[in-house]
C-alpha positions in Angstrom: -26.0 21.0 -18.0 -26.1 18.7 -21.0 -26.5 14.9 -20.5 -23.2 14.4 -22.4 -21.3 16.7 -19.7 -23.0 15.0 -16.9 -22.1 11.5 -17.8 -18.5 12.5 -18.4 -18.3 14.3 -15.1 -19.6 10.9 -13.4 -17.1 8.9 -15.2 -13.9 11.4 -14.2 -14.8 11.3 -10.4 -15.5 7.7 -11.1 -11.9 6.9 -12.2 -10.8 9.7 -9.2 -12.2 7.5 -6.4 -10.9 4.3 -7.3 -7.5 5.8 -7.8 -7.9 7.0 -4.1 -9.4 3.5 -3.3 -6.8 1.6 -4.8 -4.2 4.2 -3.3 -5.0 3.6 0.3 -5.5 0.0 -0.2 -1.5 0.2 -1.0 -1.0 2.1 1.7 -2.9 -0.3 4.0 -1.3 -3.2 3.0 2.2 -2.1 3.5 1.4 -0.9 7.3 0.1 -4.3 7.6 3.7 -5.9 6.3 5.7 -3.5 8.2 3.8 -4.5 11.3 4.3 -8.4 10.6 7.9 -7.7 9.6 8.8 -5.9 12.8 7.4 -8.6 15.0 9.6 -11.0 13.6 12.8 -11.8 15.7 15.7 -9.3 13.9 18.2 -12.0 11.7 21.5 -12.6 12.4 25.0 -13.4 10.0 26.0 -16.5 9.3 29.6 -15.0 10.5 27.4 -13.4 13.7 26.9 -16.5 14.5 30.6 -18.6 14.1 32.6 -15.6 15.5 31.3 -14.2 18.6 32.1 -10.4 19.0 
């Protein structure tokens, strides 16, 4: 295998890993807002709260 080939080889799985990197950072992060979204208390409407049901 020439140099050449090699060096692009190492540069596409390069560029592959950081996609998948970058991919479950993003996925991280949103489990980590949906978990500090559903410990908040659930809100209410402003009408929920002047007309009682």
């Amino acid at each position: 295998m020439g140099p050449e080939l090699h060096l692009q080889m190492i540069a596409h799985r390069t560029t592959e890993l950081r996609q998948e990197a970058d991919s479950y950072r993003r996925a991280r992060e949103a489990q980590e807002d949906n978990k500090a979204h559903s410990s908040e208390k659930p809100r209410r409407s402003l009408f929920g709260k002047i007309i009682p049901a």
